[in-house]
C-alpha positions as CSV (number, residue, x, y, z in Angstrom):
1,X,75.7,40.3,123.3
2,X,75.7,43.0,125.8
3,X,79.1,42.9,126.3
4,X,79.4,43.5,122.5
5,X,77.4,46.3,122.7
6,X,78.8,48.2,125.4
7,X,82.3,47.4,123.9
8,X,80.9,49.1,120.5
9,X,79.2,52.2,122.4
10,X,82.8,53.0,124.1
11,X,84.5,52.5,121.1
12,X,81.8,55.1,119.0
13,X,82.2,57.5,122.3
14,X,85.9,57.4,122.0
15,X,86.0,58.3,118.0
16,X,83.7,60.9,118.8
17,X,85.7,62.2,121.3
18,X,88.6,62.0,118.6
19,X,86.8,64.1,116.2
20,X,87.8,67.8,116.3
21,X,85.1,70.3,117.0
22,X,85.1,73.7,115.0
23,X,86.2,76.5,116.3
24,X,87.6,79.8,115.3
25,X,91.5,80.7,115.8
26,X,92.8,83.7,117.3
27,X,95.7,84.5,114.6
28,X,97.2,87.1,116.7
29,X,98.4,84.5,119.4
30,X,99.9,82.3,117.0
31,X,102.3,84.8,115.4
32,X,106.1,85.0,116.3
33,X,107.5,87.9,117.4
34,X,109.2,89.7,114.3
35,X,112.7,91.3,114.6
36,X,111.8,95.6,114.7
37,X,112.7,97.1,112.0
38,X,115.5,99.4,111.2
39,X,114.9,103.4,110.3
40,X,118.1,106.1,109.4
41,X,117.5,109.6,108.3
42,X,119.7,110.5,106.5
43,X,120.6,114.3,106.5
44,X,119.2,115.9,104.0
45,X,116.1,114.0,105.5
46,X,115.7,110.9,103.4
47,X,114.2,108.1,105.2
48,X,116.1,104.5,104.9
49,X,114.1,101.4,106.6
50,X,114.8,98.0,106.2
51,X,112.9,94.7,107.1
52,X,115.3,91.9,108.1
53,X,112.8,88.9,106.4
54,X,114.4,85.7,105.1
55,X,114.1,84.7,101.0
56,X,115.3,84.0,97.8
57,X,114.5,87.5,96.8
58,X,115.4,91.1,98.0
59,X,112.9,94.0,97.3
60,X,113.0,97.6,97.8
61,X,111.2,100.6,96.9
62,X,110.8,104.5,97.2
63,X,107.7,106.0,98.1
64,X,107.5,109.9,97.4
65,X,104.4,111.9,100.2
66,X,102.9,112.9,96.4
67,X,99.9,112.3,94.4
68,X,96.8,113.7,93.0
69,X,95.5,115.1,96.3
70,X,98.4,117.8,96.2
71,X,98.2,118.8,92.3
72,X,97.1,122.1,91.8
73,X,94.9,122.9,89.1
74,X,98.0,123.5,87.4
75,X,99.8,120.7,87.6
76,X,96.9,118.1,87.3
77,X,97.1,115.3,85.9
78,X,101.0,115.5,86.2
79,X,101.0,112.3,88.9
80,X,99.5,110.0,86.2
81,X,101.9,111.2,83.6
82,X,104.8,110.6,86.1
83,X,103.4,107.6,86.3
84,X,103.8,106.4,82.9
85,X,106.9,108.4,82.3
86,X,109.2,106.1,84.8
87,X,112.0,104.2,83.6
88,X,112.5,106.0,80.8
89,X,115.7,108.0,78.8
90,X,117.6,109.9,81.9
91,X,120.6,111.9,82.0
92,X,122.7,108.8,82.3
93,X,121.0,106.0,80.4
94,X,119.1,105.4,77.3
95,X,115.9,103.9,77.5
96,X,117.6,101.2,75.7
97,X,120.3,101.0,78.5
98,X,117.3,101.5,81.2
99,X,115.2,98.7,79.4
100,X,118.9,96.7,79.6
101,X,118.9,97.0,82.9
102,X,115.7,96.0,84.4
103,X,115.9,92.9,82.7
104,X,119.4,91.8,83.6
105,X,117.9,92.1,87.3
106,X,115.6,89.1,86.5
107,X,112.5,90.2,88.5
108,X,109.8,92.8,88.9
109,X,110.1,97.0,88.5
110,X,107.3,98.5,88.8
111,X,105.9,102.7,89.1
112,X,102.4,103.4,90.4
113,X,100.8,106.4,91.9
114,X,98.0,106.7,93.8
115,X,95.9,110.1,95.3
116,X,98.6,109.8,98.5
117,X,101.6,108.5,97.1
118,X,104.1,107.9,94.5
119,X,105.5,104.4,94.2
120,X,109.0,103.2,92.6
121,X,109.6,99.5,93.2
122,X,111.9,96.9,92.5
123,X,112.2,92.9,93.4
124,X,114.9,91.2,92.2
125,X,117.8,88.7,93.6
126,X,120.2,90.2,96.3
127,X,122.8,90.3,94.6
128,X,120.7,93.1,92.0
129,X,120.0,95.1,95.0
130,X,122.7,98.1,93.8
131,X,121.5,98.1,90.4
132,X,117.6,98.1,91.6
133,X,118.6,101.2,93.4
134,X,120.6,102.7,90.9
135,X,117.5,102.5,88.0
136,X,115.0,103.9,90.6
137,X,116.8,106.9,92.1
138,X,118.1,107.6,88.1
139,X,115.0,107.7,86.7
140,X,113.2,110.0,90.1
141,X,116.5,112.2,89.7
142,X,117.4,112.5,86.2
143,X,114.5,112.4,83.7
144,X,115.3,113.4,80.4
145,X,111.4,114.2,79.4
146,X,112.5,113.7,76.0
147,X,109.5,115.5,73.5
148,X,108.5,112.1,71.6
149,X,108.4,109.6,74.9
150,X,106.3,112.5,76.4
151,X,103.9,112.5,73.2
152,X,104.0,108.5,73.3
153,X,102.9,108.6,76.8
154,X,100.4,111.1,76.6
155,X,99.1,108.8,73.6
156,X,99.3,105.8,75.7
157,X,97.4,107.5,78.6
158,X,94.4,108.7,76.2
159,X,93.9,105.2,75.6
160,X,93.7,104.3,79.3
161,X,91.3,106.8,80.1
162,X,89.2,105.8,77.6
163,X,89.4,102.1,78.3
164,X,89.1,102.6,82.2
165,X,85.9,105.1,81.4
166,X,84.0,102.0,79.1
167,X,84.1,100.0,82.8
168,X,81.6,101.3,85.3
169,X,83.2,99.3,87.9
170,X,86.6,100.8,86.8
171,X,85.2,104.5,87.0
172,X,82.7,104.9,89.4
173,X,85.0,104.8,92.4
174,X,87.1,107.6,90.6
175,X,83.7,109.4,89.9
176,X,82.1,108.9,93.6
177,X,85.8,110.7,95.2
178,X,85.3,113.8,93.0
179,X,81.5,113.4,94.4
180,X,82.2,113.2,98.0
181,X,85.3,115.6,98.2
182,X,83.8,118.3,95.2
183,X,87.2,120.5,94.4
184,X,90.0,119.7,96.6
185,X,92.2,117.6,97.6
186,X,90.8,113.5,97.5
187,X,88.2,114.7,94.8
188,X,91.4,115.5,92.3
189,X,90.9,113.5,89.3
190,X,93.1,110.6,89.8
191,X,93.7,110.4,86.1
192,X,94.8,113.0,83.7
193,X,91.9,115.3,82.4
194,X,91.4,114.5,78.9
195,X,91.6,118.5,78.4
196,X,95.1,118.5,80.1
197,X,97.0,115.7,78.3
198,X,98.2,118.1,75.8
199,X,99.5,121.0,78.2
200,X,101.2,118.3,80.3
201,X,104.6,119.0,78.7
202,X,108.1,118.7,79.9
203,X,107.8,121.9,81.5
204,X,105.3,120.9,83.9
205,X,106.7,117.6,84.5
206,X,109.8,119.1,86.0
207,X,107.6,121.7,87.7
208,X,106.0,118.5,89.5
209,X,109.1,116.9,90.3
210,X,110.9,120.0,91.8
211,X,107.8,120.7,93.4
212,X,107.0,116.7,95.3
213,X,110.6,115.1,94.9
214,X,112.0,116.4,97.9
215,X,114.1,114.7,100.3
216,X,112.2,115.0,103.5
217,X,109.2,113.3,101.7
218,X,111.0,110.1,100.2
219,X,111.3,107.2,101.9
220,X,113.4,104.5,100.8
221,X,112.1,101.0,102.0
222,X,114.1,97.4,101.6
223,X,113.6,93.9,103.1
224,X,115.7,91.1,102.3
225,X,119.2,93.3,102.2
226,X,121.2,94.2,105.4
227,X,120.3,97.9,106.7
228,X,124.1,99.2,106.5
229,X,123.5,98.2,102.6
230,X,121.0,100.2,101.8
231,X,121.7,103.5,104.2
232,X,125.2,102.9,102.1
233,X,123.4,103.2,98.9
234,X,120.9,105.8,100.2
235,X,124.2,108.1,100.8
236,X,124.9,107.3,97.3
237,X,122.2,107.9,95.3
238,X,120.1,110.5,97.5
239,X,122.6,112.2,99.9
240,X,123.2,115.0,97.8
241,X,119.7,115.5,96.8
242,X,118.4,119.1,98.1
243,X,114.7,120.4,98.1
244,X,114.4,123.0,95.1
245,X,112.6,126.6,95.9
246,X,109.6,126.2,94.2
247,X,108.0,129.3,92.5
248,X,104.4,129.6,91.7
249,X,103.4,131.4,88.7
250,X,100.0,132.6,88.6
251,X,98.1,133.0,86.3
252,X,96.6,136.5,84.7
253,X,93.3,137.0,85.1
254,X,91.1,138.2,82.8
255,X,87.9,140.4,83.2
256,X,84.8,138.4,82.4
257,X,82.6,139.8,79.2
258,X,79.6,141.9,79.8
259,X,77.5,138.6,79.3
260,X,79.4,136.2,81.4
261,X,78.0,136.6,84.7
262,X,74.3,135.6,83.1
263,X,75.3,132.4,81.8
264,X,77.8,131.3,85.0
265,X,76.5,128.0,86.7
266,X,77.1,127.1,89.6
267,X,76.4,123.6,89.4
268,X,79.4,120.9,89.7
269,X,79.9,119.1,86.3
270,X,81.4,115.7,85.7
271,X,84.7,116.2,84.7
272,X,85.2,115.8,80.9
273,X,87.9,113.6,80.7
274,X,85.8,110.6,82.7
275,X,83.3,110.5,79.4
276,X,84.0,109.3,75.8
277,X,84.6,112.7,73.3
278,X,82.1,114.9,72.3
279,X,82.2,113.6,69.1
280,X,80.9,110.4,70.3
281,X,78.1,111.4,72.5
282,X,73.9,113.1,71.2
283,X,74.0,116.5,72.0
284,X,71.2,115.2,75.0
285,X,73.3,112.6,76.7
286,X,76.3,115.3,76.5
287,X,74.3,118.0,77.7
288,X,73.1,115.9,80.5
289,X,76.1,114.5,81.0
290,X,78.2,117.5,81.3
291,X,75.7,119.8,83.5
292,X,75.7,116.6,85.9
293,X,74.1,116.6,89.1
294,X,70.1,116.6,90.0
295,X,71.3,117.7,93.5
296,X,74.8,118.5,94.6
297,X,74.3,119.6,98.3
298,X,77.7,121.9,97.9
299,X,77.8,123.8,95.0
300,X,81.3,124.9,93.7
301,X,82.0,128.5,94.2
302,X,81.3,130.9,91.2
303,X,85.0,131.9,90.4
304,X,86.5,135.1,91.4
305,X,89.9,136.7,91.1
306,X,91.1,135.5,94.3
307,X,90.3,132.4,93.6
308,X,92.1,132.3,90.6
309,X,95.7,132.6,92.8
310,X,97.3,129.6,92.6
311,X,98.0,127.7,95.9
312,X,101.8,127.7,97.7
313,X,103.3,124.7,98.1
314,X,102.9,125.1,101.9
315,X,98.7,125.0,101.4
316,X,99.1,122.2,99.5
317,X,101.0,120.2,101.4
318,X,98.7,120.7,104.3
319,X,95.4,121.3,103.1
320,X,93.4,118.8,104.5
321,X,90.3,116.7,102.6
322,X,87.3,118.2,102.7
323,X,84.1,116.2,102.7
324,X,81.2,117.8,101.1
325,X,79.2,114.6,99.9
326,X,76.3,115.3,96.9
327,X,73.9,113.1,94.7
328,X,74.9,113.0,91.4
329,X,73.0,111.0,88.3
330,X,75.1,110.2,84.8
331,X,72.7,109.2,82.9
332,X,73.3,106.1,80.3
333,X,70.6,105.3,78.0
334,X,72.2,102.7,76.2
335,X,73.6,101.4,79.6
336,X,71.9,97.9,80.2
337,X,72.7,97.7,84.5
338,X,72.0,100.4,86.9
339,X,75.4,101.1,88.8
340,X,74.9,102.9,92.6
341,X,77.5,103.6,94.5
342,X,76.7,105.3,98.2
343,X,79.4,106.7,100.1
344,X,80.2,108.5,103.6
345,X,82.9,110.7,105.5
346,X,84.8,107.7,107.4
347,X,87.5,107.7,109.9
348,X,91.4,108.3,109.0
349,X,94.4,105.7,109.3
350,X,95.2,107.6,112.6
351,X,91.5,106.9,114.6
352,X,91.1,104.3,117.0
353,X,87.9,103.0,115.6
354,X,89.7,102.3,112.3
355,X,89.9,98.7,113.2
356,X,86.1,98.3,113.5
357,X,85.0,100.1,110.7
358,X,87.7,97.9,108.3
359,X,85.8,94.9,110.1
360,X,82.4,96.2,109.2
361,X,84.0,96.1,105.5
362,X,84.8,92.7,106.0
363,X,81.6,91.7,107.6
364,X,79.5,93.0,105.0
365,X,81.5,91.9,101.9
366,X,79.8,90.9,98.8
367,X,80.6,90.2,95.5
368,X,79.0,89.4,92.8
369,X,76.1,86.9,91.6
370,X,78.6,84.0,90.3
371,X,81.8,83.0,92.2
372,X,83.4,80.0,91.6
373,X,85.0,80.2,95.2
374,X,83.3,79.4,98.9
375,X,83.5,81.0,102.5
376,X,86.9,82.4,101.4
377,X,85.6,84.2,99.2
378,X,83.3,86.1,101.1
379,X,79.8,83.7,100.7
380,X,78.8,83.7,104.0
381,X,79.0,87.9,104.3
382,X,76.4,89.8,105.1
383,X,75.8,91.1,101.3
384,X,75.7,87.7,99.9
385,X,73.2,86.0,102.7
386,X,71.0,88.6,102.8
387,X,71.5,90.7,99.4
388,X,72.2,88.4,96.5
389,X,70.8,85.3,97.6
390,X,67.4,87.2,98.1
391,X,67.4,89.3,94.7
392,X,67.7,87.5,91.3
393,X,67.3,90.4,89.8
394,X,70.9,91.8,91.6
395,X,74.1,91.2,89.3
396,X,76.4,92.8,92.3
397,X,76.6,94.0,96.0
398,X,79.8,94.9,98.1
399,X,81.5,97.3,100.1
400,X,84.2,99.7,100.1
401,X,86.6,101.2,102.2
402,X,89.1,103.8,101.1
403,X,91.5,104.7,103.7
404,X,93.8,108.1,103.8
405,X,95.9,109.7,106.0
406,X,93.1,112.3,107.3
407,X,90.0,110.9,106.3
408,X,88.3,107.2,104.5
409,X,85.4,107.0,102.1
410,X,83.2,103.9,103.3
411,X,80.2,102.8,101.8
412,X,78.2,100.1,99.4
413,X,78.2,99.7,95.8
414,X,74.9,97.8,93.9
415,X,74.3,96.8,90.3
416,X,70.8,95.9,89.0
417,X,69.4,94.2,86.2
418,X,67.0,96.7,84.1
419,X,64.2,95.0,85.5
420,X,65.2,95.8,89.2
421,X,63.2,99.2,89.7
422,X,66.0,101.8,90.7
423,X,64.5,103.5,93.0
424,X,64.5,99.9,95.6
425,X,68.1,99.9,95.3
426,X,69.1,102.5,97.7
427,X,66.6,100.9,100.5
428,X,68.3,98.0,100.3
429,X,71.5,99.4,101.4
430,X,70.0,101.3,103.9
431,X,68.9,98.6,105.4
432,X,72.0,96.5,105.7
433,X,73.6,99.5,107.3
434,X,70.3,99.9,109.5
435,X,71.2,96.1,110.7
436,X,74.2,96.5,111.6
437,X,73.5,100.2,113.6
438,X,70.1,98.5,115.8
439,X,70.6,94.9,116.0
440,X,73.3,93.1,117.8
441,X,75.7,91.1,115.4
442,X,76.0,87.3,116.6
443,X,79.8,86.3,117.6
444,X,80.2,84.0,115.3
445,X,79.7,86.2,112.5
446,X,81.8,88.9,114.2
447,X,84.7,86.3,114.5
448,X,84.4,85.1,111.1
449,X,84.7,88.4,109.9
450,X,87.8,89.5,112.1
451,X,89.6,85.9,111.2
452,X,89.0,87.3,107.7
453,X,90.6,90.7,108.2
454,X,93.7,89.2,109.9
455,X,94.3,86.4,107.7
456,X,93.8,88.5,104.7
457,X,96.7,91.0,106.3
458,X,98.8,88.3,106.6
459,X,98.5,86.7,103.0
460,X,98.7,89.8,101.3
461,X,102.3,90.5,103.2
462,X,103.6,86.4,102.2
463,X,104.1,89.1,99.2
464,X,107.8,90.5,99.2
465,X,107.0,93.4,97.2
466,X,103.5,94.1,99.3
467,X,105.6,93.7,102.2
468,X,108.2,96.7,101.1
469,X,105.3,98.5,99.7
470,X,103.8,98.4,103.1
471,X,107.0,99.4,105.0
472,X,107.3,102.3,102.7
473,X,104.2,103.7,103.6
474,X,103.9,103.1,107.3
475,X,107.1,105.4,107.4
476,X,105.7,107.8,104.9
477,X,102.1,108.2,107.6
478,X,102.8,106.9,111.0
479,X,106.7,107.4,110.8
480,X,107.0,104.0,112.3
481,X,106.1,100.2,111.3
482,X,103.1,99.0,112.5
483,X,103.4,95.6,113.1
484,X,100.8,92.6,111.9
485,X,100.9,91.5,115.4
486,X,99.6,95.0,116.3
487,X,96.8,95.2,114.1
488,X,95.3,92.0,114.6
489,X,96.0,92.8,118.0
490,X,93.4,95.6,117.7
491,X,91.6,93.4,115.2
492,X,90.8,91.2,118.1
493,X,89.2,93.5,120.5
494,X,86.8,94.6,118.2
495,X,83.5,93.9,119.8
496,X,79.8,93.9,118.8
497,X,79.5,97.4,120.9
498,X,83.0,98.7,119.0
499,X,80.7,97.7,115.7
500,X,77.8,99.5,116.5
501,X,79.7,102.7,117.9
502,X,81.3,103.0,115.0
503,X,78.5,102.9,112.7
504,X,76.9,105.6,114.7
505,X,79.9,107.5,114.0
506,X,79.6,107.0,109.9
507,X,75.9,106.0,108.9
508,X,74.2,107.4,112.5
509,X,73.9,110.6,114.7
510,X,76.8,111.3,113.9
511,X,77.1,111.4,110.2
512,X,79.5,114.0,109.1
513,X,77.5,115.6,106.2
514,X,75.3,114.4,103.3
515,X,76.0,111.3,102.1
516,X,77.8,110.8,98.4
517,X,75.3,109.1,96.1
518,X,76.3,108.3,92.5
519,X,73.9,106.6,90.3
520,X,75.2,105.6,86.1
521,X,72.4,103.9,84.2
522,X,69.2,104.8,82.2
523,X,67.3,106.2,85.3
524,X,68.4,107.7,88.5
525,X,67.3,106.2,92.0
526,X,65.4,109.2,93.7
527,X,65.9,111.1,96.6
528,X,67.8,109.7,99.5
529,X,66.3,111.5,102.3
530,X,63.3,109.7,102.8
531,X,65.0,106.6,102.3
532,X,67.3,107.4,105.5
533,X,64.8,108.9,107.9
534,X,62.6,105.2,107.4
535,X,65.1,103.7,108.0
536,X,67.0,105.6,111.0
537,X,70.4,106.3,109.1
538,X,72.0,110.0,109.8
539,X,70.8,112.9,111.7
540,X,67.3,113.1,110.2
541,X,65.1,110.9,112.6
């Protein structure tokens, strides 16, 4: 009997032994050492890079320095017409022939633009690889603009504006940019101005393209295709391509009637073409509406003369974003949630605490009150333990991270039930952001959120085209590839001190300006400043 015993105790010590005990993995010692990439510059400065990746599939893409941030009030909304405008009649094909000839390529073309960039994109077999490139530099080089497919689109993009501004999740992050950077650069409307679709013509079109399609700003990205291939098509199809002198009209200025100065505001308006028409609106919710904000912090300048001069292409190019944060209330009264977004001056692609504050994204997560998924899908993140599974009454919590080349916009975004009194919801995100600046974060959940962050890298580049998209870009803001292994490299180092120096940078001390408060719903949430100084967040202790 006791021999039975012990022989049954050494055999339950032995499976136990056998069993494997959790524990997290460090991702960035498990990845093999990719082959570096390869980078030509052509001479009229064209930029050819190619990834040597195995597949079935070959993609490549050019990525134009362009976008909304550079448009000048004159050429806004030009990027999202461009947009829409791709693949098109040109000089050399019908659309017929164009639409022909995506589809004998048997995969995926795609145009997108975004405030930094403008993207042309094609995955296909290899053997399409010459036809790929010969439909995207065609339609960059040789547009047509023919009068009716500009009318279609401009139809076409009406209908997306108004669509995108019926979603408050859709529009808020467009809204809470032209918040937190009020007239310049990242606070461009990202989506034509309902105002300019009609004076969006072929003329400014080709303005814009003359102006942004230059050489030394392309990059033309491939993976799956050997580099001599492409630099060989690059030569083709963009080695005669030559920068275009750009001249900037201005416009005439007229003097101001005798009653003009009385009636000038100086308060910053949400832009028109983010809300239904006129038409649709009570002469209260479109007067509210369009005199906006209870308390913008940074007033636009009234408008002068001077001020009317439009920009050179040299200040445009360089003008860098300028944070100037604000509150800002559109009010809904037929809107059944209460939609918050709060956002802050973050750190550009180019800082050294980037890493950390992409980790605090992670970390804090969120979502919304149903998910059909587990801790994959962000369940065990600080929003979800200790925001939605505390308040019934909260439909969504989650954070944001926009990232640019000289600045980010970080921050929290909260929708309520009616029932959920407004004016709690900004305490709430104060103090998940107060957490994280006073109290040390325990290592598992650290870990779990920096496995997250480096996994979700890696998935998203399993993706051909994601993966030339990212190669694109890298040569478009670093001027070289940044490896995965690099960033979860940095990824890795990221410690608890890292996360709470970096929050002193954004939400603490040193908190660059006011923060950007947005608030859409039947009642706004109150001042912020009180909220902060309880609860030790910016420079106001």
């Amino acid at each position: 009997m006791k021999r039975a015993l012990r022989t049954t105790a050494l055999r339950s010590r032995t499976a136990a032994n056998r069993v494997p005990r959790r524990t997290f993995v460090n991702p960035a010692g498990a990845l093999k050492e990719v082959p570096p990439v390869d980078i030509t510059t052509l001479p009229n400065g064209v930029r050819v890079v190619t990834e040597p990746t195995p597949g079935y599939f070959s993609s490549v893409g050019v990525y134009i320095d362009a976008g909304s941030r550079y448009e000048s009030p004159r050429l806004s909304g030009a990027s999202h017409i461009m947009d829409r405008m791709a693949f098109k009649t040109t000089a050399n094909r019908t659309a017929e022939e164009m639409s022909t000839g995506i589809d004998s390529l048997g995969g995926q073309v795609v145009c997108s633009s975004s405030r930094e960039t403008v993207m042309y994109q094609s995955s296909h077999f290899h053997a399409g690889t010459p036809l790929a490139v010969s439909l995207l530099s065609d339609t960059i080089r040789n547009p047509s603009f023919l009068p009716s497919e500009v009318s279609d689109t401009r139809d076409a993009a009406a209908y997306e504006i108004r669509e995108i501004t019926s979603k408050p999740e859709m529009i808020m992050p467009e809204l809470l940019h032209q918040v937190a950077y009020q007239g310049n650069t990242l606070g461009n409307p990202l989506l034509c101005p309902e105002e300019r679709l009609e004076k969006v013509d072929e003329m400014v079109l080709r303005e814009y393209v003359d102006t942004w399609y230059r050489p030394e700003r392309m990059v033309l990205a491939g993976a799956g295709m050997p580099h001599a291939q492409l630099v060989d098509l690059a030569h083709e199809h963009f080695g005669d391509m030559r920068a275009k002198e750009v001249v900037v009209p201005q416009p005439t200025v007229t003097a101001p009637s005798a009653g003009a100065g009385a009636s000038r505001s100086t308060a910053t308006a949400t832009p028109s073409h983010l809300l239904p028409p006129s038409s649709s609106l009570s002469p209260s919710l479109y007067k509210t509406i369009t005199t906006a904000a209870t308390s913008l912090f940074n007033p636009a300048p009234v408008s002068t003369p001077n001020s009317l001069v439009e920009p050179s292409f040299a200040e445009l190019a360089t003008a860098r974003a300028r944070y100037t944060g604000g509150h800002q209330f559109v009010p809904q009264p037929d809107m059944e949630m209460t939609h918050v977004h709060l956002g802050f001056d973050g750190l550009s692609i180019h800082d050294e605490d980037i890493y950390a504050l992409a980790t605090v994204q992670i970390l804090l997560g969120g979502g919304g009150s149903f998910s059909a998924g587990g801790p994959g899908k962000g369940m065990y993140s600080r929003l979800y333990t200790h925001v939605l599974n505390h308040h019934s009454s909260i439909d969504h919590c989650s954070s944001f991270h926009h990232i640019y080349t000289d600045t980010s916009l970080f921050g929290l975004n909260i929708t309520a039930h009616p029932h959920h009194a407004p004016s709690n919801l900004l305490p709430i995100l104060a103090h998940q952001l107060s957490l994280l600046l006073y109290h040390p974060i325990p290592l598992t959940e650290l870990t779990r959120a920096k496995n997250q962050l480096m996994s979700s890298l890696m998935m998203a580049l399993e993706s051909r085209i994601v993966e030339v998209e990212d190669l694109g870009r890298q040569i478009l803001v670093h001027g070289r590839k940044v490896t995965v292994q690099e960033m979860c490299e940095q990824i890795v180092k990221v410690s608890g001190d890292d996360v709470r120096r970096v929050m002193r940078r954004v939400v603490g001390e040193g908190m660059k300006g006011e923060p950007s408060v947005l608030v859409m719903g039947r009642q706004d949430v109150g001042p912020w400043e009180g909220v902060f100084k309880k609860y030790g967040l910016g420079n106001r202790l």
